[in-house]
C-alpha positions, 0 to 999 in steps of 0.5 A: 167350351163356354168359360164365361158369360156376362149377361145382362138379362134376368133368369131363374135358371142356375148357371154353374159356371165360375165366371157367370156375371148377371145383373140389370143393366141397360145392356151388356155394352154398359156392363162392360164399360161403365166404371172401366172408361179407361180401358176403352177410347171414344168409338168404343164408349160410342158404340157402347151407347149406341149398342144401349139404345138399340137394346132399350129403343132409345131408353124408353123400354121398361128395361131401361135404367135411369143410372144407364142413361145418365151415364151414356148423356155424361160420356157423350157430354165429356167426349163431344159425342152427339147423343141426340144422333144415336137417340135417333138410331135406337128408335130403328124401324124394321123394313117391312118389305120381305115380311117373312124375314120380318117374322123371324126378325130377332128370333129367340128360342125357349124351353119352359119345362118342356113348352117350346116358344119362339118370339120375334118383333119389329118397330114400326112407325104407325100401327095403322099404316102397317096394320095388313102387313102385321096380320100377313106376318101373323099368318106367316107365323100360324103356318110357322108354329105348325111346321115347328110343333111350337106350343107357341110364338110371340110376336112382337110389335113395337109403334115407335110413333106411340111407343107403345107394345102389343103382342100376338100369342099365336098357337092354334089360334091367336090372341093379342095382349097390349101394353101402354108403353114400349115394354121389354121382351126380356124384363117383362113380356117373356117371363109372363109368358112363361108364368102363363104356360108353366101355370097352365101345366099345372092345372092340366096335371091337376 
């Protein structure tokens, strides 16, 4: 049995749970230890951070809060923790050398009303180097989204060289959608993507 969730991405869905925390936070890490340092010794506050830099590519998404990052350089200043070292590992590049696990790499699943969508992404280091192997995964994927009946797939490709996003909408046919700066799946890409299908229903029905 589920007895509690802490989560740190937004939702409209109603969670009926007595023990449900949900509020915009870097990451669930924080959420747990900001304000209960005390409970928690320096490889754990470490981790912590690091989990927070994976979650928001060093800070630089759009999901990332600048409270969050004042508190991750405080603790590291107060624990002698090299930040600059963990700044490095949150900008983590996915191997793009079996790419059809680099197609489900951190895949999540979405209901919208009936409307199945999946999503996946990667951090690449430069959009032009690694452009015939994004297209091979896109391809990848169109065979993907037939075999699982998805009304759509989202992929996802970060450049951390720019730290800029794009996104490839893939159902029976492909449309790429860019952002100017490294842009949260959760805070942003998704419920656009949801505002987009659930409109589109709408006007079907109409």
């Amino acid at each position: 049995d589920i007895i509690m969730i802490i989560d740190h991405h937004p939702t409209s869905q109603y969670i009926d749970l007595e023990l449900y925390f949900n509020k915009p936070i870097s990451s669930t890490s924080l959420y747990l230890c900001k304000g209960n340092e005390n409970l928690f010794n320096k490889d754990d506050i470490t981790l912590a951070i690091l989990a927070a830099m994976l979650d928001t590519a060093s800070f630089n998404s759009t999901k990332a809060k600048e409270e969050d990052k004042n508190w991750c350089l405080k603790m590291c200043d107060k624990l002698n923790i090299d930040y600059n070292k963990l700044y490095e590992s949150g900008l983590y590049f996915t191997p793009l050398d079996n790419l059809k696990e680099c197609s489900i790499n951190g895949l999540k699943k979405y209901n919208y009303n009936g409307k199945l969508v999946e999503s996946s992404y990667v951090h690449i280091n430069n959009d032009k180097i690694n452009d015939n192997k994004i297209n091979e995964i896109i391809d990848i994927l169109k065979d993907y989204v037939k075999e699982k009946e998805l009304d759509m797939f989202v992929f996802i490709v970060h450049d951390m060289s720019k730290l800029k996003t794009r996104i490839y909408k893939i159902t029976d046919k492909v449309s790429e959608v860019k952002y100017d700066r490294y842009t949260s799946r959760g805070n942003d890409i998704m419920p656009s993507i949801e505002k987009e299908l659930l409109h589109s229903a709408r006007n079907n029905r109409n």
